[in-house]
KENUVEX-492790 format. One record per atom (N, C-alpha, C): residue in one letter; atom name; x, y, z; chain. Coordinates in pm, 1 decimal. Layout:
BEGIN
+--------+-------+----------+----------+----------+--------+
! residu ! atome !        X !        Y !        Z ! chaine !
+--------+-------+----------+----------+----------+--------+
!      A !    CA !        X !        Y !        Z !      A !
...
+--------+-------+----------+----------+----------+--------+
end
This chain:
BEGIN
+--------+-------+----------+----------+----------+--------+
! residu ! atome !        X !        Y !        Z ! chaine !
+--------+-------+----------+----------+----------+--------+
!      X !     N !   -934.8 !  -4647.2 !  -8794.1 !      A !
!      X !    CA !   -978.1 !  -4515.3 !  -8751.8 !      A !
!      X !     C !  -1130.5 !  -4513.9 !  -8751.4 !      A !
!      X !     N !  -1180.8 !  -4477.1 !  -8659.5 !      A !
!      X !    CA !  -1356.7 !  -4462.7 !  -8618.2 !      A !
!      X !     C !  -1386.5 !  -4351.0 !  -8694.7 !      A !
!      X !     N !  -1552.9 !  -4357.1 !  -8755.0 !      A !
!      X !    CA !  -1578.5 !  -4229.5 !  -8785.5 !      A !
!      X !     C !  -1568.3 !  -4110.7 !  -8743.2 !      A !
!      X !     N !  -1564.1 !  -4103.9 !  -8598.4 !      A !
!      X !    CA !  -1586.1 !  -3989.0 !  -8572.3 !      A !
!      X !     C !  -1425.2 !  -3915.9 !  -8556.9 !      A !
!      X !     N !  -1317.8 !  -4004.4 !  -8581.8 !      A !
!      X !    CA !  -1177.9 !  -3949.8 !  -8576.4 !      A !
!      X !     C !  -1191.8 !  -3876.5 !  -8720.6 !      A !
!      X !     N !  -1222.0 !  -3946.1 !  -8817.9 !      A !
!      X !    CA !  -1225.9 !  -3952.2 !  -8979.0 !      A !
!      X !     C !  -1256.0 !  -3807.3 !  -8983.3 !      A !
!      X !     N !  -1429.9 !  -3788.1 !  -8918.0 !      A !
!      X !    CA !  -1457.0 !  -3668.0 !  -8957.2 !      A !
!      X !     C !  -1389.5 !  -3527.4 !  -8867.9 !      A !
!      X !     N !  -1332.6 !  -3547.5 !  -8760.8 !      A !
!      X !    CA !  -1266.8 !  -3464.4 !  -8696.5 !      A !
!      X !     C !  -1112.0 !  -3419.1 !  -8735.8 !      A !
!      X !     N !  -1068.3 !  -3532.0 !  -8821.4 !      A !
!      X !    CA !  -1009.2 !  -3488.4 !  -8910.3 !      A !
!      X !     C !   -953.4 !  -3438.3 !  -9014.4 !      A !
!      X !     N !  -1091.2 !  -3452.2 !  -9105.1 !      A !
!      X !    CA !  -1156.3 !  -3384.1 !  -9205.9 !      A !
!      X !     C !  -1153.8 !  -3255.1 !  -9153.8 !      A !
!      X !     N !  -1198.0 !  -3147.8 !  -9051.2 !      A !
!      X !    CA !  -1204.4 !  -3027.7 !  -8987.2 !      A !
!      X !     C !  -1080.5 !  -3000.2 !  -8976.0 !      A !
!      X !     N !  -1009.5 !  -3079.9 !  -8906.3 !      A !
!      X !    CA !   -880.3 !  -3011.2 !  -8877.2 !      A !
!      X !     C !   -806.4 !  -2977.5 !  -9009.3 !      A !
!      X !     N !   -758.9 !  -3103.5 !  -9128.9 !      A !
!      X !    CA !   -732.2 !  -3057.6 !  -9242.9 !      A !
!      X !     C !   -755.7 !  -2945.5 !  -9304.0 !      A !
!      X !     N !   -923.2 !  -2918.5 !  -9312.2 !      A !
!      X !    CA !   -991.5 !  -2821.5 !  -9351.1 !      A !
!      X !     C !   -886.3 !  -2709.7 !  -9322.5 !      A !
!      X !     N !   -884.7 !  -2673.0 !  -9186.6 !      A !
!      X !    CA !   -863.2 !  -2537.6 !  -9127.0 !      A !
!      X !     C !   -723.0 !  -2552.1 !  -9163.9 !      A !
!      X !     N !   -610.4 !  -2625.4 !  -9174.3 !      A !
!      X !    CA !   -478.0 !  -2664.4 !  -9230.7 !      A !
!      X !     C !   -491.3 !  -2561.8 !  -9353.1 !      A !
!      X !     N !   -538.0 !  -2612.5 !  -9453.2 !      A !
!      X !    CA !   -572.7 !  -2622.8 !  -9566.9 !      A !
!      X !     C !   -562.1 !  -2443.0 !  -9600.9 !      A !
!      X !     N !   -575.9 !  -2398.6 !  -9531.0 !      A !
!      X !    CA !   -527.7 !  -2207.6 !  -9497.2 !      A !
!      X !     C !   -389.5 !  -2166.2 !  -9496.6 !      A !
!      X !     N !   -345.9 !  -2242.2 !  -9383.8 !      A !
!      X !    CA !   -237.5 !  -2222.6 !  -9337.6 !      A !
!      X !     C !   -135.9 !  -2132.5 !  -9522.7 !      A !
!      X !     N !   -119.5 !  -2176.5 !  -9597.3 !      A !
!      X !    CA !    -66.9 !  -2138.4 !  -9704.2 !      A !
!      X !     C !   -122.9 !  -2040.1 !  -9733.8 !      A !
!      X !     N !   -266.5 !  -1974.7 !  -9768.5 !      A !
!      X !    CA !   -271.5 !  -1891.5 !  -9850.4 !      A !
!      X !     C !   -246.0 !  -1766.9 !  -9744.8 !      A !
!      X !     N !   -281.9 !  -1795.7 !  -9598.2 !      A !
!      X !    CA !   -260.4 !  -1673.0 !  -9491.2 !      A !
!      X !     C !   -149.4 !  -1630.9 !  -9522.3 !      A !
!      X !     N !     -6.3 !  -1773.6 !  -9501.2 !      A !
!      X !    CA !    103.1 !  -1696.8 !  -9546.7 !      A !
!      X !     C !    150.3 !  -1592.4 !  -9679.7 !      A !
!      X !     N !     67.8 !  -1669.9 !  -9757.5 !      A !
!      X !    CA !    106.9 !  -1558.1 !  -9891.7 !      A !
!      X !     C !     44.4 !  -1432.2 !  -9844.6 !      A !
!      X !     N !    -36.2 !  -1423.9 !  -9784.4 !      A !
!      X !    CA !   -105.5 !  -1278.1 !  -9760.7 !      A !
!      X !     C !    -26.0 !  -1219.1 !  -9615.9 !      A !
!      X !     N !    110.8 !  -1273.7 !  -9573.7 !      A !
!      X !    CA !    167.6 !  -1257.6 !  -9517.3 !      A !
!      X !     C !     65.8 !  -1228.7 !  -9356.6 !      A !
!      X !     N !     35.0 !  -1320.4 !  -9319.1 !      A !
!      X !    CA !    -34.6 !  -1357.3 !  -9231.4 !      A !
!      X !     C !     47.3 !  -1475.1 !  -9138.9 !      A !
!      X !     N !     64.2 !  -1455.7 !  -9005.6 !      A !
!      X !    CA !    164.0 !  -1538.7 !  -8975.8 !      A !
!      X !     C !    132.8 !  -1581.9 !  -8780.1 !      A !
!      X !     N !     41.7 !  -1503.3 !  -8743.3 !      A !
!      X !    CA !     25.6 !  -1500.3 !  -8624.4 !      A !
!      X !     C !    -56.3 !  -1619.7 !  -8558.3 !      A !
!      X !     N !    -76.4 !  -1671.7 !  -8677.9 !      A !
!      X !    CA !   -161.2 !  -1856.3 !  -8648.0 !      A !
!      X !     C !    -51.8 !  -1930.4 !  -8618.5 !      A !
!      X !     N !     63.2 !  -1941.7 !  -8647.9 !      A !
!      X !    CA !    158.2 !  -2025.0 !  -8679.3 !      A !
!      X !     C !    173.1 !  -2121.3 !  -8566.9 !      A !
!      X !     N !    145.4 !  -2119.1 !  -8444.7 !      A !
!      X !    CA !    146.1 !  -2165.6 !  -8360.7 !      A !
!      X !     C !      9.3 !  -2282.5 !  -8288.8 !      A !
!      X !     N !    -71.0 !  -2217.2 !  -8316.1 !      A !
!      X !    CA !   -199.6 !  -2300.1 !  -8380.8 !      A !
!      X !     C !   -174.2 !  -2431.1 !  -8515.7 !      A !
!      X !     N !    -96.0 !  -2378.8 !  -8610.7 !      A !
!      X !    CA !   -125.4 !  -2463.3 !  -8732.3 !      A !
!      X !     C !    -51.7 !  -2596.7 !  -8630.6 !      A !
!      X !     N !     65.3 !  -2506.3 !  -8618.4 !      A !
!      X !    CA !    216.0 !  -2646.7 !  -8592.2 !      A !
!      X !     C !    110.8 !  -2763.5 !  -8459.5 !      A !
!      X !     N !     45.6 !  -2637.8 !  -8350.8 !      A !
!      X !    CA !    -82.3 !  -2790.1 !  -8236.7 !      A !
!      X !     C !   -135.5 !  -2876.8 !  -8329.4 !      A !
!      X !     N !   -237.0 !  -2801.3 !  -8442.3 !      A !
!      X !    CA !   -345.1 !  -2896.4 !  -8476.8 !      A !
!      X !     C !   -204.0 !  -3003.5 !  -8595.1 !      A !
!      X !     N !   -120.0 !  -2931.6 !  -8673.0 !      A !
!      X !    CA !    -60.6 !  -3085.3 !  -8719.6 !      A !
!      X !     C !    -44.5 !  -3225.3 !  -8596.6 !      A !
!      X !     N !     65.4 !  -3150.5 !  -8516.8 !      A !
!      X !    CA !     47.2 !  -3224.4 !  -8397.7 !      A !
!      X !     C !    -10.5 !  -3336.9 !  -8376.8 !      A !
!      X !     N !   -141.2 !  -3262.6 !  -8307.6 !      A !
!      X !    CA !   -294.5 !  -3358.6 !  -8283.5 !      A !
!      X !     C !   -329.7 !  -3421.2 !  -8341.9 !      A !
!      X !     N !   -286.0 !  -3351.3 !  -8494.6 !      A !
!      X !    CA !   -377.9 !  -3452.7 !  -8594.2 !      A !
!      X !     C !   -248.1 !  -3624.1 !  -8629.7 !      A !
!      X !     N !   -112.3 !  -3613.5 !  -8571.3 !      A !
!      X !    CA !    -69.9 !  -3752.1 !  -8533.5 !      A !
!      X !     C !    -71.9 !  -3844.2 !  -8466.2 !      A !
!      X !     N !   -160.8 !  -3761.8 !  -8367.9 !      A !
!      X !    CA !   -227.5 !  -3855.4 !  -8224.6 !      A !
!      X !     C !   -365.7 !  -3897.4 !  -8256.8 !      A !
!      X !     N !   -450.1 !  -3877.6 !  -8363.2 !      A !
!      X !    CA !   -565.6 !  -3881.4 !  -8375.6 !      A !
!      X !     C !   -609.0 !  -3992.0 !  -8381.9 !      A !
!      X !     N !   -561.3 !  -4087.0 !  -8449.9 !      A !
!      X !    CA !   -619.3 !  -4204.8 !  -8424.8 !      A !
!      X !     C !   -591.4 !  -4263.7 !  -8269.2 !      A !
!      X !     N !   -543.6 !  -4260.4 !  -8185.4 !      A !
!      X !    CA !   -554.1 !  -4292.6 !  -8046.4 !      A !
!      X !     C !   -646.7 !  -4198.9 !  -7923.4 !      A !
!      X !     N !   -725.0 !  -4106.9 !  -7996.2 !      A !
!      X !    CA !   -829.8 !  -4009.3 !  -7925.5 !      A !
!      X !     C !   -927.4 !  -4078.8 !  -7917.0 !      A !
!      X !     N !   -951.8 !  -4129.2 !  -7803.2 !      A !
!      X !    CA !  -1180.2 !  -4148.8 !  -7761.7 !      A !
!      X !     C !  -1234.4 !  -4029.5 !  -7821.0 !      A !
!      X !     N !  -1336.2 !  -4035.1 !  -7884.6 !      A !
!      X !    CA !  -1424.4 !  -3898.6 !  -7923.6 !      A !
!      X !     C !  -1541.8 !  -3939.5 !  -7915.6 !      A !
!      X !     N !  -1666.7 !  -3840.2 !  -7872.7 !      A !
!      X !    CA !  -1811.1 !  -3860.9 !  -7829.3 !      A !
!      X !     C !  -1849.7 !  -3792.9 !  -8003.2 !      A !
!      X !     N !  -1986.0 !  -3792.6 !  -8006.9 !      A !
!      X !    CA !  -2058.9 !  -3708.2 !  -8093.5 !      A !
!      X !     C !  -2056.1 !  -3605.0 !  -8082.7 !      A !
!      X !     N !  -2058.8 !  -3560.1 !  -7997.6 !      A !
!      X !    CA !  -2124.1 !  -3463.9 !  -7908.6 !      A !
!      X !     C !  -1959.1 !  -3349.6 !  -7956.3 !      A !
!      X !     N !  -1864.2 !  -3388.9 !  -7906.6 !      A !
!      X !    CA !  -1741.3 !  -3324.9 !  -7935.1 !      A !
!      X !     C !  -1692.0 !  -3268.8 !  -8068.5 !      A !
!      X !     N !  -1702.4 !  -3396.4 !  -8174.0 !      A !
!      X !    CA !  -1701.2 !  -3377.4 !  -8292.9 !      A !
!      X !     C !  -1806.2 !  -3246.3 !  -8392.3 !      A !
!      X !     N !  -1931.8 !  -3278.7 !  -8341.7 !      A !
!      X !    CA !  -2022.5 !  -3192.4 !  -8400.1 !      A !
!      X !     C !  -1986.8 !  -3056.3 !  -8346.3 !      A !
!      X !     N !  -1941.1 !  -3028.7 !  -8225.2 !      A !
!      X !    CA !  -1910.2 !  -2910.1 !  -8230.4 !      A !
!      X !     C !  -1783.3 !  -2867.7 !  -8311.7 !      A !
!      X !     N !  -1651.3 !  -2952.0 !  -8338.9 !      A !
!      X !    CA !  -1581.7 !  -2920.1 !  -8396.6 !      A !
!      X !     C !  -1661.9 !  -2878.7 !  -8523.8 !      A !
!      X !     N !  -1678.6 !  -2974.4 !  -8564.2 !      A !
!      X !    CA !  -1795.2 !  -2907.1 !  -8703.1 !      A !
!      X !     C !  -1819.9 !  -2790.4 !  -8674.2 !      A !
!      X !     N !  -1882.3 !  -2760.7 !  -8626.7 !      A !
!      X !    CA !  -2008.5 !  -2642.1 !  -8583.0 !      A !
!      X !     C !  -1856.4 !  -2476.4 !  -8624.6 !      A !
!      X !     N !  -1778.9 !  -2524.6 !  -8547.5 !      A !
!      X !    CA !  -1609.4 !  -2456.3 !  -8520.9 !      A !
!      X !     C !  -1570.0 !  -2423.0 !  -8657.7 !      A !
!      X !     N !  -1537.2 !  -2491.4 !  -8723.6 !      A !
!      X !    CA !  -1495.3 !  -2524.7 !  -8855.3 !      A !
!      X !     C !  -1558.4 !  -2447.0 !  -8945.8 !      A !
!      X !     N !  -1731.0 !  -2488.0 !  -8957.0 !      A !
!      X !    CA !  -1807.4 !  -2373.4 !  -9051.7 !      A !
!      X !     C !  -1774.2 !  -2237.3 !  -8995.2 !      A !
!      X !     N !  -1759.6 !  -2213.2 !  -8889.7 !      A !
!      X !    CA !  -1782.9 !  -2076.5 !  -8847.3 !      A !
!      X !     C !  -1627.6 !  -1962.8 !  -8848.4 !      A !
!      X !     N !  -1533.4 !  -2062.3 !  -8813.3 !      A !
!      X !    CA !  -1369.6 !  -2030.8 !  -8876.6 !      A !
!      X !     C !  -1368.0 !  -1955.6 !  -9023.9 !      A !
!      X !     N !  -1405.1 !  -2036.7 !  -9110.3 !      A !
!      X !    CA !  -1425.8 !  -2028.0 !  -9247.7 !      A !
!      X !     C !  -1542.7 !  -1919.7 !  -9299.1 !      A !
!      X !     N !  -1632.2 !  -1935.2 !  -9229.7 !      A !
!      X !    CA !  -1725.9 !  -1800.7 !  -9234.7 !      A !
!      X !     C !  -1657.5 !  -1683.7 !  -9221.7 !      A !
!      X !     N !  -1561.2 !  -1679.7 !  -9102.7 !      A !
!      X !    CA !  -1517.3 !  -1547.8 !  -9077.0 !      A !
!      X !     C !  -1437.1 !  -1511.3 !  -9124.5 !      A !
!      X !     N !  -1308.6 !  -1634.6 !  -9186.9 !      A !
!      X !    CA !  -1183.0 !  -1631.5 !  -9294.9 !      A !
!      X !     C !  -1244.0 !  -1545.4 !  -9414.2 !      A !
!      X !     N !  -1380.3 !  -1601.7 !  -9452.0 !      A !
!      X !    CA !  -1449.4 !  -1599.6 !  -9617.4 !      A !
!      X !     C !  -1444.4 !  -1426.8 !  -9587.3 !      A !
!      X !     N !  -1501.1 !  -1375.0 !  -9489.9 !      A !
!      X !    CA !  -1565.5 !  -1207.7 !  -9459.2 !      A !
!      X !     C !  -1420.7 !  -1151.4 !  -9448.4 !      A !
!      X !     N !  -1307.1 !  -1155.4 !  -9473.2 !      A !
!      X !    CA !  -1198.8 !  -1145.0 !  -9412.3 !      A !
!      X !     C !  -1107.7 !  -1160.9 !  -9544.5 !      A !
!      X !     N !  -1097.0 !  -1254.0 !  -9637.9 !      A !
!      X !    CA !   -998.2 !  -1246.7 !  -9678.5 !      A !
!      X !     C !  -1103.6 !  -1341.3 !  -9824.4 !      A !
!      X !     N !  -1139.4 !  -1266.3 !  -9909.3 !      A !
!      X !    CA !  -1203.0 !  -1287.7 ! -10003.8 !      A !
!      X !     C !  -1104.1 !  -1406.0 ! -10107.5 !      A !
!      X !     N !  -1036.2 !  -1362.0 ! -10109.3 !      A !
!      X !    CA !   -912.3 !  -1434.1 ! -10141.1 !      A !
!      X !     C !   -890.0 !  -1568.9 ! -10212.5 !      A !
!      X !     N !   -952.6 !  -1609.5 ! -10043.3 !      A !
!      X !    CA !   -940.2 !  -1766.2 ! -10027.4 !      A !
!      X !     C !  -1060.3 !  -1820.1 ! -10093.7 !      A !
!      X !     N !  -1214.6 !  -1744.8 ! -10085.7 !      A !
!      X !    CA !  -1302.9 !  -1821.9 ! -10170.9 !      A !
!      X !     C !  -1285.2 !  -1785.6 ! -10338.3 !      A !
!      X !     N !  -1203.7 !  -1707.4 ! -10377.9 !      A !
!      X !    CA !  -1199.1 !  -1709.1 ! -10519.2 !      A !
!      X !     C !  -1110.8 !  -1834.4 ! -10581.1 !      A !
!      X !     N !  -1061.6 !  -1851.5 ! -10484.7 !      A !
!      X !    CA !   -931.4 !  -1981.7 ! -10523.6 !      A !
!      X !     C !  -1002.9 !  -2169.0 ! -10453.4 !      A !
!      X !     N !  -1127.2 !  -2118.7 ! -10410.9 !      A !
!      X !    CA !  -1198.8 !  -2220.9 ! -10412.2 !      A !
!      X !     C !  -1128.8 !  -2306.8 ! -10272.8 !      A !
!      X !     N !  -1089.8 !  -2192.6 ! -10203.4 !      A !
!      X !    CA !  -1038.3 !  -2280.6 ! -10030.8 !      A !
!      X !     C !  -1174.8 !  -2283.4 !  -9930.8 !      A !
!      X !     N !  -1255.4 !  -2145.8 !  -9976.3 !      A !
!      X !    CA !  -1363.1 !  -2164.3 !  -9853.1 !      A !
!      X !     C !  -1483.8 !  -2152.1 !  -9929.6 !      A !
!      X !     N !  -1555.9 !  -2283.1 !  -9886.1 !      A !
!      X !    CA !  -1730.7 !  -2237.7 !  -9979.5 !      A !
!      X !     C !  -1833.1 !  -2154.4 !  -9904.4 !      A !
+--------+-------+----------+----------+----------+--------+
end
């Protein structure tokens, strides 16, 4: 696996990594989202990826979690979003 799969997968996990506490807060309207990115994330090692792609996932990722954090306090008391 190339770095740049590594770290694009690192993001996707990340945003995974929700999927549970939304549900306890009975949150459910992602569900369809979570089940793509598992998905994707079994094809991942056979993806070409630029820099350029990845860093924006990054970029995606902080800003997901920014808005989760303003949203559902929740998750940073339990140490899901920094």
């Amino acid at each position: 696996m190339s770095n740049l799969q590594i770290r694009l997968k690192n993001c996707l996990q990340t945003i995974l990594e929700l999927e549970p506490s939304m549900h306890e807060n009975g949150e459910n309207s992602f569900d369809m989202e979570f089940t793509s990115i598992k998905s994707f994330l079994s094809h991942i090692d056979q993806i070409e990826l630029a820099e350029e792609e990845v860093q924006w996932m990054e970029n995606v990722t902080v800003i997901v979690l920014s808005e989760l954090s303003q949203l559902t306090p929740i998750h940073v008391q339990r140490g899901i979003l920094q």
